[in-house]
C-alpha positions as CSV (number, residue, x, y, z in Angstrom):
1,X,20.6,-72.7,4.8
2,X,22.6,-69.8,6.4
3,X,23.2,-70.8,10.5
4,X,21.1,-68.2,12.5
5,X,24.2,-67.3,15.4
6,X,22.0,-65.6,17.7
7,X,19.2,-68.5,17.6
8,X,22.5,-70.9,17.8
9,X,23.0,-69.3,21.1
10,X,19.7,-69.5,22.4
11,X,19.8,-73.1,21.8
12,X,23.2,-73.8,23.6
13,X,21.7,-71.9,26.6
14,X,18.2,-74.0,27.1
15,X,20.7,-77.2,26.3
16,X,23.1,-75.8,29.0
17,X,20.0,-74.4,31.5
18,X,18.1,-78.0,30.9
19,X,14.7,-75.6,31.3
20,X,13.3,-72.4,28.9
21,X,12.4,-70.4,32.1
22,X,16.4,-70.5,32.9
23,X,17.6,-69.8,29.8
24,X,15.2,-67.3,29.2
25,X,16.4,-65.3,32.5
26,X,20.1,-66.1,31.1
27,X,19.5,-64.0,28.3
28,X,17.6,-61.9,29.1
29,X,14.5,-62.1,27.0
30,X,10.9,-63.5,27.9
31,X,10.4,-67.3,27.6
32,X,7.7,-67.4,25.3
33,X,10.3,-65.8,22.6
34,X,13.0,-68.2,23.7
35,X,10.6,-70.9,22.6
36,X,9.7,-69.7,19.0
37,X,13.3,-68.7,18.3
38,X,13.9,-72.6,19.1
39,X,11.0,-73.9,17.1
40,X,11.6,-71.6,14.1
41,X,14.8,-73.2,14.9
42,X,14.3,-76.3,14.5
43,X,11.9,-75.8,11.6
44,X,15.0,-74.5,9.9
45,X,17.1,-77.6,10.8
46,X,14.4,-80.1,9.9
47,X,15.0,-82.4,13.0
48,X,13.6,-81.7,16.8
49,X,16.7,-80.6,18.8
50,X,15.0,-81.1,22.5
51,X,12.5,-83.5,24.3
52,X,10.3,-81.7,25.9
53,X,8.2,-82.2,29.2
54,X,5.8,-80.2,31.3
55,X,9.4,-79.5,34.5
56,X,12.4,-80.0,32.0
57,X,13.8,-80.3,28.2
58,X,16.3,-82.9,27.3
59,X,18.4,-82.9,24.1
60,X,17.5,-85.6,21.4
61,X,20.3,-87.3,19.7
62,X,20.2,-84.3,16.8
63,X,20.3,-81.7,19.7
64,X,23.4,-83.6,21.5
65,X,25.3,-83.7,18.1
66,X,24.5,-80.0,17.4
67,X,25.6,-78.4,21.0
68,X,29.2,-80.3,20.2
69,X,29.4,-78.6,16.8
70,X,27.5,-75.2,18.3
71,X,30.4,-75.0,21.5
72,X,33.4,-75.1,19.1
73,X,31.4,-72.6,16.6
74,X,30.4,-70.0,19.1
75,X,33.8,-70.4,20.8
76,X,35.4,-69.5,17.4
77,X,33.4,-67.0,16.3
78,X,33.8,-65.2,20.6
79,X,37.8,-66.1,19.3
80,X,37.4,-63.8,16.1
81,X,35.9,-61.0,17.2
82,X,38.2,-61.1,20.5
83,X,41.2,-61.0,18.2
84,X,39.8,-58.1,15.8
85,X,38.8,-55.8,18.7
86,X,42.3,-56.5,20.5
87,X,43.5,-55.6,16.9
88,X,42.0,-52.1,16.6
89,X,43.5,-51.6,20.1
90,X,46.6,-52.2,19.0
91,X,47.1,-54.6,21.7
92,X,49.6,-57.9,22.1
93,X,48.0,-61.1,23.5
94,X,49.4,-64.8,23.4
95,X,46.3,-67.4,24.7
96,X,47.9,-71.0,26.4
97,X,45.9,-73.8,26.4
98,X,46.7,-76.6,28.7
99,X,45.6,-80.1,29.9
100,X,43.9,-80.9,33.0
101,X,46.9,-81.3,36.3
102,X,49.4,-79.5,33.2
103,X,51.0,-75.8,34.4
104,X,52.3,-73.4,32.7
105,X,52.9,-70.7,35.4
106,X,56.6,-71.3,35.0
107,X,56.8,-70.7,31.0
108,X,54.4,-67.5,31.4
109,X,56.5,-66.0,33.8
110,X,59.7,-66.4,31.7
111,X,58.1,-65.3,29.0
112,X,56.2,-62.4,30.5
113,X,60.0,-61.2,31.7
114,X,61.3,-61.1,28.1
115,X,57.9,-59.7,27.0
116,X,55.9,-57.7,29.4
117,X,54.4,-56.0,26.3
118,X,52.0,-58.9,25.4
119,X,49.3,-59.7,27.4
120,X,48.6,-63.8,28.5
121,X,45.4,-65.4,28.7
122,X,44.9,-69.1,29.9
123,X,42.8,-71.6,28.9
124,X,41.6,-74.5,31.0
125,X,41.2,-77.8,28.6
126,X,38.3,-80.3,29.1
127,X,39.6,-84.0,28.1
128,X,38.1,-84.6,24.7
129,X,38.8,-81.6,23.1
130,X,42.8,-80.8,23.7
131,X,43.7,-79.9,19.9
132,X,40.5,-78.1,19.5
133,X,41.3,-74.7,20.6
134,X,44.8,-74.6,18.3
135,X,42.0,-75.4,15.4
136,X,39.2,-72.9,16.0
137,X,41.1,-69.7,16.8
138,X,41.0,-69.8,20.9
139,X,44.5,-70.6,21.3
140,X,48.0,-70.0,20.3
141,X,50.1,-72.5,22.0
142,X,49.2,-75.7,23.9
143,X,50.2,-77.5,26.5
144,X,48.7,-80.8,26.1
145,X,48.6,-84.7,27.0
146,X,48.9,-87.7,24.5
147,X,46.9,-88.8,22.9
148,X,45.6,-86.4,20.6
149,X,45.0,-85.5,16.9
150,X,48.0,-83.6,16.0
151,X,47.4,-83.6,12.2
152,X,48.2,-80.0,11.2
153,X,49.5,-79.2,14.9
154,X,53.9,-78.9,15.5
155,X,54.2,-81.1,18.5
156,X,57.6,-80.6,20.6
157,X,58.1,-83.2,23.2
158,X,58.3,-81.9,27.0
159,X,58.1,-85.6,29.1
160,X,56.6,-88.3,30.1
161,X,53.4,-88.6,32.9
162,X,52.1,-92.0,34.3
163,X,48.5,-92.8,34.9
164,X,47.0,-93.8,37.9
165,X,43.5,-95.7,39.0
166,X,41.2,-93.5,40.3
167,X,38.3,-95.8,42.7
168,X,36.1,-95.3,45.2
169,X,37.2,-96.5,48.9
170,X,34.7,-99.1,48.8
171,X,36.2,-100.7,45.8
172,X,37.5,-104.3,46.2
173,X,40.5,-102.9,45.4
174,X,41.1,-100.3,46.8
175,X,43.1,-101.6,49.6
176,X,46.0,-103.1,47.3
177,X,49.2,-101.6,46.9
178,X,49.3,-101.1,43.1
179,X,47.7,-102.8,40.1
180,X,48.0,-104.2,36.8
181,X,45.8,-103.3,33.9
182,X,44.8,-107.3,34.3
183,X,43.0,-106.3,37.3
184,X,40.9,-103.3,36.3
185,X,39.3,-106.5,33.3
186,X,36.3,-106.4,33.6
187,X,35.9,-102.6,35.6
188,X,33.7,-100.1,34.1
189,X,36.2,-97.2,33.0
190,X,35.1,-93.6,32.8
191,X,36.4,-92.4,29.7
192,X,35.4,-89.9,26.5
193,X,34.4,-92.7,24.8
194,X,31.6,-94.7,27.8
195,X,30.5,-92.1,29.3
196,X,31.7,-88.2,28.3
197,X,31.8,-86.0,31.1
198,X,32.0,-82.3,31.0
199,X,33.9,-81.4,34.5
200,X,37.1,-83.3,36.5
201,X,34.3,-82.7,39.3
202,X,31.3,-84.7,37.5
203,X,34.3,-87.2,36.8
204,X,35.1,-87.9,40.7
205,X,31.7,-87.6,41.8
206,X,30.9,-90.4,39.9
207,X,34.0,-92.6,40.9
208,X,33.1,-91.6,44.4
209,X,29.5,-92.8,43.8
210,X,30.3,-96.3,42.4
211,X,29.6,-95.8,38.6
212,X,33.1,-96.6,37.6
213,X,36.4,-96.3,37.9
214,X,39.1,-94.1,35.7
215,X,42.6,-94.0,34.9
216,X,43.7,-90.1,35.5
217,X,47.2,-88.6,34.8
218,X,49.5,-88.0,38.1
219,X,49.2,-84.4,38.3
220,X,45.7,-84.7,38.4
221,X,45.2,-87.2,41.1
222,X,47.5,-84.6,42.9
223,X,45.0,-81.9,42.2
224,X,42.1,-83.9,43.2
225,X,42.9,-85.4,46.5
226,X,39.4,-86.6,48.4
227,X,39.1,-88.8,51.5
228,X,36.5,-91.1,49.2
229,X,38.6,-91.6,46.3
230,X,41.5,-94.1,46.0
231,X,44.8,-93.6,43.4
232,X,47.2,-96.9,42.9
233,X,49.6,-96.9,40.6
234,X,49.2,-99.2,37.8
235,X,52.6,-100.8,37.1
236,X,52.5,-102.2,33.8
237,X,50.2,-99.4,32.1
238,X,53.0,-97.0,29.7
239,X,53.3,-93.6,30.3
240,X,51.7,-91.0,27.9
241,X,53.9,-88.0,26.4
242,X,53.5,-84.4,27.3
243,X,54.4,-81.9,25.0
244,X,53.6,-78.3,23.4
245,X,51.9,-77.7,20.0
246,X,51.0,-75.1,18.0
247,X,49.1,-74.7,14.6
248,X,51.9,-75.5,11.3
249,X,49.7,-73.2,9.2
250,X,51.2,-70.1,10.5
251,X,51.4,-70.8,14.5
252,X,54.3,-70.0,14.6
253,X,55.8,-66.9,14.3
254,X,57.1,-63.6,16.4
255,X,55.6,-63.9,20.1
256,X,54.5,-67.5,19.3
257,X,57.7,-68.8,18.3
258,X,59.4,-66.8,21.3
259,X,56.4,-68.5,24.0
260,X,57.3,-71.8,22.7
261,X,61.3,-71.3,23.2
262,X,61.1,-70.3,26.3
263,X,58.4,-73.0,27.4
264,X,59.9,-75.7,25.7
265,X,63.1,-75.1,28.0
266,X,61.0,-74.2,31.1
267,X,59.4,-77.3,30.6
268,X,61.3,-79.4,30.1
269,X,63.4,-78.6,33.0
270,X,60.3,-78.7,35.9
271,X,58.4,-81.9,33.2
272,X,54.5,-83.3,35.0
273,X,54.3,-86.2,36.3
C-alpha cells in the first residue's frame, strides 16, 4: 500500500492530542472527518491504531509502534521540503543537533564569524533518538553523548562527561555524600529502555514523585536544578564520551566540513562535563 502523508498526520495529532475534538481543532478540520480519515486509516493498515473511550483515545501497541516510525517520517519528509525550498532561494543553512545539557553556542559563533553567509538552525535532541536526525535529513552535524549507533555516522572525539544520580529528597539516600552503582541495586532506573519518556521535564517530575530514580549527565543536573531533586555523584560509574558526528555518506563536505573544524577545536577547548 502507498502511506497516505496527510492521514499519517492526522493520526500523529489525535496520538499527540490524546482526544479527536483536540486534534480536530489542531488541524483545523471538523471532528467527524478526523475520525473517518483514521478509520479509513486503519482499514488501510489492517490493525486498530487507538483505544477508544466515550472522554479519551489511547494508542494500542500497533498505534505506539507506528507514531515512532510516523515522527521520524514526517520529520524527514518537513526536512526535504525545508531543504528544497531553501534551495530555490538560493539560500546557505547548516542544522546542529545536540544532546540534552550539550552547547554549541561557542562552535556557532566561530563559525558564524568565518561564515556569516550561512544561516544556523539548532536542534534540541530527546534521549533515544541522538543519531536519528544525521539519518533522516534534519541535521547536518551533531553534537552528541555516548552511547549511540554510529554505524554510518564519522564520530570525532570532543571529552569526557560523568553521570550523576538523580533522586528525590525523600529517598533513603539522598542524604549520602556520593554512591556506588552497588547502592542504586535494586532502584528502579528511568531509562529509554523501563520507561521512555518524551521531555527532561516528564523525566524529573517523575523522580520528584517517587517513581524512580535516573542517572543523568553533569550538564544536565546543572540545567535542571530543583529544591526536590537530589544529584550525588556516583564514584565508580565510567564516564561516557562526547563527541561530534556527521553522516560518511556525503556529510561532509564545504560548510559541513568547515562547522566541524571549527567545533571540533572550540570544543574541545571549553569540553561538558
Amino acid at each position: 500500500m502507498d502511506l497516505d502523508l496527510r492521514k499519517l498526520r492526522y493520526f500523529v495529532a489525535v496520538a499527540e492530542h490524546g482526544r479527536f475534538g483536540r486534534a480536530a481543532q489542531a488541524l483545523f478540520i471538523a471532528q467527524p472527518v478526523l475520525s473517518r480519515q483514521i478509520r479509513a486509516f486503519e482499514r488501510e493498515l489492517g490493525c486498530m491504531l487507538f483505544t477508544r473511550t466515550t472522554r479519551s483515545v489511547e494508542l494500542t501497541s500497533a498505534g505506539r509502534q507506528l507514531y515512532e516510525e510516523a515522527r521520524r517520517i514526517t520529520a524527514t519528509v518537513d526536512a526535504a521540503v525545508r531543504r528544497v525550498q531553501q534551495a530555490a532561494r538560493g539560500e546557505q543553512r547548516l542544522v546542529v543537533a545536540f544532546s540534552p545539557g550539550l552547547h554549541v553556542s561557542e562552535a556557532i559563533r566561530a563559525f558564524t564569524a568565518r561564515h556569516p553567509e550561512v544561516g544556523v538552525d539548532v536542534l534540541p535532541l530527546r534521549w533515544w533518538e541522538q543519531d536519528a536526525p544525521l539519518r533522516d535529513g534534519r541535521a547536518h552535524v551533531g553534537y552528541l553523548r555516548r552511547p549511540f549507533d554510529d554505524a554510518g555516522l564519522r564520530t570525532v572525539p570532543i571529552g569526557h562527561e560523568t553521570k550523576v544520580a538523580c533522586l528525590p529528597v525523600t529517598h533513603p539516600l539522598a542524604g549520602r555524600r556520593s554512591l556506588t552503582t552497588a547502592d542504586l541495586d535494586g532502584e528502579s532506573i528511568l531509562d529509554a529502555r523501563a520507561r521512555r519518556t518524551y521531555t527532561l521535564d516528564e523525566k524529573f517530575e517523575l523522580i520528584a514523585s517517587g517513581q524512580g530514580i535516573a542517572l543523568v549527565p553533569l550538564s544536565v543536573a546543572g540545567s535542571y536544578s530543583r529544591p526536590d531533586l537530589a544529584y550525588l555523584p556516583v564514584t565508580d560509574f565510567p564516564p561516557v564520551e562526547t563527541c561530534l558526528a556527521v553522516p560518511q555518506d556525503g556529510g561532509c563536505a564545504g560548510v559541513v566540513r568547515d562547522f566541524l573544524d571549527l567545533a571540533t577545536a572550540t570544543l574541545r577547548h571549553h569540553p561538558a562535563g
